[in-house]
C-alpha positions as CSV (number, residue, x, y, z in Angstrom):
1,X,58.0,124.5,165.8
2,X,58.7,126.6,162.7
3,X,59.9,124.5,159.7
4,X,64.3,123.9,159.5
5,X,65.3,125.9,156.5
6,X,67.2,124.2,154.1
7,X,70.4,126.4,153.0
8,X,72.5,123.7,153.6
9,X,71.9,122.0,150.8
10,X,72.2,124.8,148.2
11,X,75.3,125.6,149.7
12,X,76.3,121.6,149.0
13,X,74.8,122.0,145.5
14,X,77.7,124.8,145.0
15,X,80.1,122.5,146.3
16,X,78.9,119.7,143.6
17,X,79.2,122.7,140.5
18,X,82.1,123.1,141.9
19,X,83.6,119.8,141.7
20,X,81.5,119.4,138.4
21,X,83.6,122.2,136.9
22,X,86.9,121.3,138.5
23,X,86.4,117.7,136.8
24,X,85.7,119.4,133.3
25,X,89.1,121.0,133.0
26,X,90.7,117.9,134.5
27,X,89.2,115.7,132.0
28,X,88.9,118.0,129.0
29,X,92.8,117.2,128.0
30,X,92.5,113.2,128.2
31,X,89.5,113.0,126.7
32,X,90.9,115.0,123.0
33,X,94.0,113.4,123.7
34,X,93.1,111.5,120.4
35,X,93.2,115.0,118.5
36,X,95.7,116.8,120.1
37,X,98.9,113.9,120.0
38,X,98.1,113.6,116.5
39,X,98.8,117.5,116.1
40,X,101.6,117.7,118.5
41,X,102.6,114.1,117.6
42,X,102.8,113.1,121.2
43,X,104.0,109.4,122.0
44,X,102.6,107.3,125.4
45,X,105.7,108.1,127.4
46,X,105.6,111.6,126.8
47,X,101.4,111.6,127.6
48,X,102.7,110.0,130.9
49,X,105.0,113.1,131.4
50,X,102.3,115.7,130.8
51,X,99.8,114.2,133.5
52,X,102.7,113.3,136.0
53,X,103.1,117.0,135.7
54,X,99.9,117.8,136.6
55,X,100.1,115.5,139.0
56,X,103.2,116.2,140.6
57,X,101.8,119.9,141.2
58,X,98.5,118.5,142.5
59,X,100.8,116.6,144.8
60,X,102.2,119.6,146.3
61,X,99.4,122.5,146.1
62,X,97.4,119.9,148.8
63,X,99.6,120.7,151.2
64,X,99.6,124.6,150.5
65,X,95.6,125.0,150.1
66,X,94.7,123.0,152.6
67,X,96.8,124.7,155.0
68,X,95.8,128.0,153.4
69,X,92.0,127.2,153.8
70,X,92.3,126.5,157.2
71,X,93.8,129.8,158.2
72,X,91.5,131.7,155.9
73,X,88.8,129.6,155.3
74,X,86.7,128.2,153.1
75,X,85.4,131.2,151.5
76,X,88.3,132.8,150.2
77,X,90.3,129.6,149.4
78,X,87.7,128.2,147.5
79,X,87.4,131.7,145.7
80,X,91.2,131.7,145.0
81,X,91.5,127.8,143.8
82,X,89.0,128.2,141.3
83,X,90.5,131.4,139.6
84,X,94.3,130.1,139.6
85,X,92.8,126.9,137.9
86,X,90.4,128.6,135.7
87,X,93.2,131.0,134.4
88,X,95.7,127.8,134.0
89,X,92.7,125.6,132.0
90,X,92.5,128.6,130.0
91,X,95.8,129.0,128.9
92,X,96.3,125.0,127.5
93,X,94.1,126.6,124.3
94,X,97.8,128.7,123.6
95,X,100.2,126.0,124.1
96,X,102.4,124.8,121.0
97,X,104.2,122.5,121.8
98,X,104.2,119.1,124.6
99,X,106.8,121.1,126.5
100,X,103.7,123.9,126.7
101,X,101.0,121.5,127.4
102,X,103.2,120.3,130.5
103,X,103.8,123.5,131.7
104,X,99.9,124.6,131.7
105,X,98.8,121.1,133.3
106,X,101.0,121.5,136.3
107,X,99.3,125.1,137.1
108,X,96.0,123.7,137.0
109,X,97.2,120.5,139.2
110,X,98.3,123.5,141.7
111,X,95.0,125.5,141.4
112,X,92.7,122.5,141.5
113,X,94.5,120.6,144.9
114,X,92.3,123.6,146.7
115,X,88.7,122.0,145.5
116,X,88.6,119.2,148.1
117,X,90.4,120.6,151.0
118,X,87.6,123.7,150.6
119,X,84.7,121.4,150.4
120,X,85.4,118.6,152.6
121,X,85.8,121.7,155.0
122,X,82.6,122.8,153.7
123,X,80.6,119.9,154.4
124,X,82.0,119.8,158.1
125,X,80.9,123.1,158.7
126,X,77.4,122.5,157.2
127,X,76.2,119.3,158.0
128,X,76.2,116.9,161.4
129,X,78.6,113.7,161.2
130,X,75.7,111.5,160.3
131,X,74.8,113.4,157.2
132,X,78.6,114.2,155.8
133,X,79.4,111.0,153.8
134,X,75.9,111.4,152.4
135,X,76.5,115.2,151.6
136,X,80.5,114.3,150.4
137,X,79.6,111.4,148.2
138,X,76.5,113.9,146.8
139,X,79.4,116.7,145.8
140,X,81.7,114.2,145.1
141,X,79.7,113.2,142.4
142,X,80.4,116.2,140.7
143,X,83.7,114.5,139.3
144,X,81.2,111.9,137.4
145,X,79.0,114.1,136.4
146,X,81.5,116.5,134.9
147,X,83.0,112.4,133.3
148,X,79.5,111.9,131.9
149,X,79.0,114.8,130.1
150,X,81.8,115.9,129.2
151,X,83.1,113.6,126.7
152,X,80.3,114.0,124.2
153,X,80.6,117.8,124.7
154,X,84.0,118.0,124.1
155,X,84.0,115.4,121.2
156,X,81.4,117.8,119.7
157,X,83.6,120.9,120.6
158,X,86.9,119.4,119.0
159,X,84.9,118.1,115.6
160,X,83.3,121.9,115.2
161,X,85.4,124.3,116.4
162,X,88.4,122.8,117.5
163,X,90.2,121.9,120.5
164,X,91.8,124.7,121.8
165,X,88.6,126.4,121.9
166,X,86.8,123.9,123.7
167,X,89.4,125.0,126.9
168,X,88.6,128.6,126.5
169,X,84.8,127.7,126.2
170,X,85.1,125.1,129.6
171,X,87.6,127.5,131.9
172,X,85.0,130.2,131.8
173,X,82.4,128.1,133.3
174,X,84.6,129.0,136.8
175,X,84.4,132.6,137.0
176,X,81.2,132.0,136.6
177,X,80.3,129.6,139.7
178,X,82.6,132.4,141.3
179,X,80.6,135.1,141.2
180,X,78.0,132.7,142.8
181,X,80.3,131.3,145.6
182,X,80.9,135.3,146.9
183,X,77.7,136.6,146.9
184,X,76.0,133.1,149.0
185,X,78.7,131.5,150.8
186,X,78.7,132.1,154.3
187,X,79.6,130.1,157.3
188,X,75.6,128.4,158.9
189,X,76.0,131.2,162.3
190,X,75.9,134.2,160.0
191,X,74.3,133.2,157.0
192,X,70.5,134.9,156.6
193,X,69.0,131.7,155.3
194,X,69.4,129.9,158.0
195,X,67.0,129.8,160.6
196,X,67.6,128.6,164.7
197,X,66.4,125.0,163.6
198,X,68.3,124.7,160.9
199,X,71.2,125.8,162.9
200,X,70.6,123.7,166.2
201,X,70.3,120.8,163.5
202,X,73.8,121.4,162.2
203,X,75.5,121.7,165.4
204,X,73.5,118.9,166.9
205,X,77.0,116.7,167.2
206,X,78.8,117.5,170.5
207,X,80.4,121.3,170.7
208,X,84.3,121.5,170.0
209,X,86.4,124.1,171.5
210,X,86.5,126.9,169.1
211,X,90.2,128.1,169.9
212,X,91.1,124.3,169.2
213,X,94.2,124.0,166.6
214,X,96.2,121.5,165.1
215,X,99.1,122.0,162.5
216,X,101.3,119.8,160.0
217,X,103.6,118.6,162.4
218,X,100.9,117.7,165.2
219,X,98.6,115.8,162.4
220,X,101.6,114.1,161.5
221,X,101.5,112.5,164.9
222,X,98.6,111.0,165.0
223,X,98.4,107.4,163.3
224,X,94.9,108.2,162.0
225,X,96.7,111.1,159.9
226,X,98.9,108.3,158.2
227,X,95.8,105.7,158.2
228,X,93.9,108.3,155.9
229,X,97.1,109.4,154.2
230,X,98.7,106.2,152.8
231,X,95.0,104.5,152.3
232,X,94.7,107.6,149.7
233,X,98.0,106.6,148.5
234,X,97.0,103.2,147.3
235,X,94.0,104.0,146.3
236,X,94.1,107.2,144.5
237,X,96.0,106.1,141.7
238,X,93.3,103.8,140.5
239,X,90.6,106.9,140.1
240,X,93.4,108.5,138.5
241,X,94.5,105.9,136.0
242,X,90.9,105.7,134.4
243,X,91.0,109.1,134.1
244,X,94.0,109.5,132.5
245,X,94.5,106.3,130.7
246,X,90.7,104.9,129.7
247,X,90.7,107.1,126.9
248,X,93.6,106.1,124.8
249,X,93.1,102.7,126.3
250,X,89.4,102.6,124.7
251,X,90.8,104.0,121.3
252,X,94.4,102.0,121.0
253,X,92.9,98.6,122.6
254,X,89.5,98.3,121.9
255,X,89.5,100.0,118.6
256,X,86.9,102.6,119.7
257,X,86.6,105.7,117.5
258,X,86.3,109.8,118.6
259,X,82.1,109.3,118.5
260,X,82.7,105.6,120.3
261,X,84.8,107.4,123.5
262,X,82.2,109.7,123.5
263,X,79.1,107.7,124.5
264,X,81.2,105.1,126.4
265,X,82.8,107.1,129.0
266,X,79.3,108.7,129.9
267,X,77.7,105.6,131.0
268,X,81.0,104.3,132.8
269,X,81.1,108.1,134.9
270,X,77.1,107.4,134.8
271,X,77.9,104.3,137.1
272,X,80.4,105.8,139.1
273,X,78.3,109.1,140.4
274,X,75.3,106.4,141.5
275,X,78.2,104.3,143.3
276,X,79.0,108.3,144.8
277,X,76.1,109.0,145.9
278,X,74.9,105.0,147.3
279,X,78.5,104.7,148.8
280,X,78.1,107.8,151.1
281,X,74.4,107.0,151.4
282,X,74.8,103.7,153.1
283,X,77.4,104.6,155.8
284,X,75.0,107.1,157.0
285,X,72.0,104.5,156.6
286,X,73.9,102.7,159.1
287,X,74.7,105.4,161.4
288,X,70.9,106.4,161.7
289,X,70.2,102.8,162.2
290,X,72.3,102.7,165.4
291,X,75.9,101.5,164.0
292,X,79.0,103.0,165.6
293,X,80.6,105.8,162.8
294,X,83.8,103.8,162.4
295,X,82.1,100.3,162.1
296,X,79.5,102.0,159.5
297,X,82.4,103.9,157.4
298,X,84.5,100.7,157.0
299,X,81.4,98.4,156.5
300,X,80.8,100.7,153.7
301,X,84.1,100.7,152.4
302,X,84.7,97.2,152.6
303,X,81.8,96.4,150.3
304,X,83.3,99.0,147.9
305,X,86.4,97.4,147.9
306,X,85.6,93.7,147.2
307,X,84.2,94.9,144.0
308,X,87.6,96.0,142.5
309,X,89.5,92.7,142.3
310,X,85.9,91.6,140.0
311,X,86.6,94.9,138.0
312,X,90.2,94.3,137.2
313,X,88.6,91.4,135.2
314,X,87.9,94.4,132.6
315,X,91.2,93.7,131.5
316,X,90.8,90.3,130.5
317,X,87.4,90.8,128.8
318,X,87.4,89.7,125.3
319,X,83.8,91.9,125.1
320,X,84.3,95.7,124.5
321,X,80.8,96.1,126.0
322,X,81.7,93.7,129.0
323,X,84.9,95.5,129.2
324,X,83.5,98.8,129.4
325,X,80.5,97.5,132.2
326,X,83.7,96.3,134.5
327,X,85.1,99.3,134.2
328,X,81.9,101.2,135.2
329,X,81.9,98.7,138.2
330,X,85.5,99.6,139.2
331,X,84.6,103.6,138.9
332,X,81.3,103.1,140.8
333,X,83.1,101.0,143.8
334,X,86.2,103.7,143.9
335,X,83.8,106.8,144.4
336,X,81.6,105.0,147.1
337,X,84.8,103.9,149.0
338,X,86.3,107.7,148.7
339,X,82.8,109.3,149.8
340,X,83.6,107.3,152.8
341,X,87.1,107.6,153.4
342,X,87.1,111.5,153.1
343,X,84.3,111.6,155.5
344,X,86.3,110.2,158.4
345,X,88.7,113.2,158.7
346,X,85.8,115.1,160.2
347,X,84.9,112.2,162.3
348,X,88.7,112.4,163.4
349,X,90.0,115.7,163.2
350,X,88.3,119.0,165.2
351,X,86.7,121.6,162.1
352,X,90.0,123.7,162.4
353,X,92.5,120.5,160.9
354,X,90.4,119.3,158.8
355,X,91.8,121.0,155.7
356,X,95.2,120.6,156.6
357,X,94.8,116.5,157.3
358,X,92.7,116.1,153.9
359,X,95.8,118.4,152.4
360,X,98.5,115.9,153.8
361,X,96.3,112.9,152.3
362,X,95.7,114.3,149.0
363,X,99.1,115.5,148.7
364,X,100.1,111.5,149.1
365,X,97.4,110.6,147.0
366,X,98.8,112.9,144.8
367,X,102.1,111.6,145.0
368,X,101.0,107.6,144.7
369,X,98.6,109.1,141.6
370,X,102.0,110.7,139.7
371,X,103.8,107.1,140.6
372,X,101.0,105.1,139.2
373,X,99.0,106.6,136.7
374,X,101.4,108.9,135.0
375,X,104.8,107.8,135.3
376,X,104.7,103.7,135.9
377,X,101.8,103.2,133.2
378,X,104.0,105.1,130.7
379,X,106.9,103.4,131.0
380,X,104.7,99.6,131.3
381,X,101.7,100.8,128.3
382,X,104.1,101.0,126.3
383,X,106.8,98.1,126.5
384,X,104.1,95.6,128.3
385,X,100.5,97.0,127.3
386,X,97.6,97.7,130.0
387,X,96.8,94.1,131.3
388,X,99.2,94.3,134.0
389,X,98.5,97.9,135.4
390,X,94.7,97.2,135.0
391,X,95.1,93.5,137.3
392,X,97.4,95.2,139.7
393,X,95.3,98.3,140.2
394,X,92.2,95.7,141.9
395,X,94.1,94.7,144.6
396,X,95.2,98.5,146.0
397,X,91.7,98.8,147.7
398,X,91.8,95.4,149.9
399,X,94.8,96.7,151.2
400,X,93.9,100.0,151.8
401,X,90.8,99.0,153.7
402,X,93.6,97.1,156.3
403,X,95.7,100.1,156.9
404,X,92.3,102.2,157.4
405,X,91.6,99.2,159.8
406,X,94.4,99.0,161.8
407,X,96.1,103.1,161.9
408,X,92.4,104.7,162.5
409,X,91.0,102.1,165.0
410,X,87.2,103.2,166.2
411,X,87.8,107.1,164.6
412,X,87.3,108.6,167.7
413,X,87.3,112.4,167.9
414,X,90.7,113.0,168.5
415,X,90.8,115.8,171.6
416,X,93.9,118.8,171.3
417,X,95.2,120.1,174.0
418,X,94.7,123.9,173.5
């Protein structure tokens, strides 16, 4: 037979440069944060507000985009996420004021809510269920990648030619990647590089009706919709906190200069792409070696979870080096449980919900995120210092991994009525 084709996986390596450049603007504020509060003398409460703006907008552009991407698909609401969010990162190099800041942090928090909804979708429509976690923990490691080098970029950047420029110099990378996206994205029937094999090998899990559907209102009935939805409530936050908060933390706690944050968050986003790629690896390990789907995915997860409580030890760490190696551990265990747990909408949900239910659970992810990595850790950094967020943050996973347990059961297709 003639050799399968392999356009699959250059359409997953947009995905990942995707994600990669999403990450970049995401992180390019937090990581100058240093620079920029000592210009616009920003306090700790008022960094919480900027982030829980961006958050708060992240929180409700999931549940526009996703919906969006399933009515228009991926295609073109991929192609409009990254512009809006491009444009917004953009714009932060004219703000003057926290007020400013604020403003251009929640319109990138609406434009970037369409980069997972668009390639969760993605990988549903390009790969077979026991190849998804695998290809979802391979883009998702995008977001460490884009954490590993961008710090010592940026650092450069903001030393050389200053801050502001280094968002006009990183938003560009977008339209870039866009012109990319429309002239090879297309869905595996109609795409030229794809060859029969290739196809049957895509297709190879059993057919779903093509005219199935399922909106917001008949997701929200399903208890595998709120198993998925509140386990990215709890756990969310905790990606989202070392995002946000590692930064200052590493320069106000453990006295690490500019040059220091550089190389140190490199090697703890280092960590967390291998635990990406290894977490959505194994699941599928499993699955090839005869494991049920659901019994793999929360095997998988479990693991992943069992590492944070050890993590949270970071906090208590009187080593900066052992501190920073905890945190690398806590990074690494969050990405291979979220490979996983994004993976089981499309074991779930038929192709046509999938962007809506990964839009309902971001947008509560989004929501736990604002509560407890940009508003909470405010208010608590600054009248109780990190000890307590950073302990209380390794327990969220454990009990996520329960409500996965008992709301999505054995993650059986769901079947819709037409």
């Amino acid at each position: 037979m003639p050799a399968m084709t392999r356009a699959r996986w250059w359409i997953l390596t947009l995905l990942f440069f995707a994600t990669t450049i999403n990450y970049l603007d995401r992180i390019l504020f937090s990581v100058l944060i240093p620079v920029i509060r000592d210009e616009m003398h920003i306090n700790d409460q008022e960094y919480g507000y900027i982030n829980g703006a961006f958050q708060i907008a992240y929180t409700i552009g999931f549940i526009i985009t996703g919906r969006f991407i399933d009515r228009f698909g991926t295609k073109i609401g991929y192609a409009l996420s990254i512009v809006w969010w491009s444009v917004a990162a953009m714009a932060h190099a004219a703000a003057a004021s926290p007020v400013g800041l604020g403003f251009w942090r929640a319109m990138l928090g609406l434009g970037e809510s369409g980069n997972f909804p668009s390639a969760i979708k993605s990988v549903a429509e390009w790969f077979p269920k026991r190849d998804r976690a695998f290809a979802t923990g391979i883009f998702n490691a995008g977001a460490n990648v884009a954490s590993m080098i961008g710090p010592p970029m940026f650092v450069w950047m903001a030393l050389h030619i200053g801050w502001r420029a280094a968002f006009l110099i990183t938003s560009g990378l977008g339209f870039i990647w866009l012109v990319a996206w429309l002239i090879f994205y297309r869905l595996p029937s109609a795409h030229p590089g794809v060859n029969p094999e290739e196809l049957a090998y895509i297709h190879s899990d059993p057919e779903e009706k093509s005219e199935t559907r399922i909106g917001w209102a008949d997701a929200l009935r399903h208890k595998q919709t709120w198993g998925f939805a509140i386990a990215k409530f709890l756990t969310d936050p905790v990606w989202w906190f070392y995002l946000y908060w590692l930064p200052p933390y590493l320069y106000d706690v453990r006295k690490f200069d500019l040059k220091q944050i550089g190389w140190a968050l490199p090697v703890v986003y280092l960590l967390a792409d291998f635990g990406s790629v290894m977490g959505g690896w194994f699941s599928g390990y499993l699955i090839r070696r005869g494991w049920p789907s659901a019994k793999a995915r929360k095997t998988a997860m479990g693991v992943c979870a069992g590492m944070m409580p050890i993590a949270a030890m970071s906090a208590l760490a009187e080593s900066p080096v052992l501190a920073v190696a905890l945190v690398s551990l806590a990074t690494a265990a969050h990405q291979g449980w979220s490979a996983n747990l994004y993976t089981t909408t499309s074991d779930v949900f038929p192709k046509a919900a999938i962007a809506s239910v990964t839009g309902i659970g971001g947008c509560l992810g989004g929501l736990g995120g604002f509560l407890f990595s940009a508003v909470i850790p405010g208010y608590i950094v600054t009248h109780f210092g990190y000890t307590p967020v950073i302990l209380t943050m390794g327990t969220f996973h454990l009990t996520a991994l329960v409500v996965v347990h008992v709301l999505m059961g054995d993650m059986k297709k769901i079947s819709v009525p037409d």
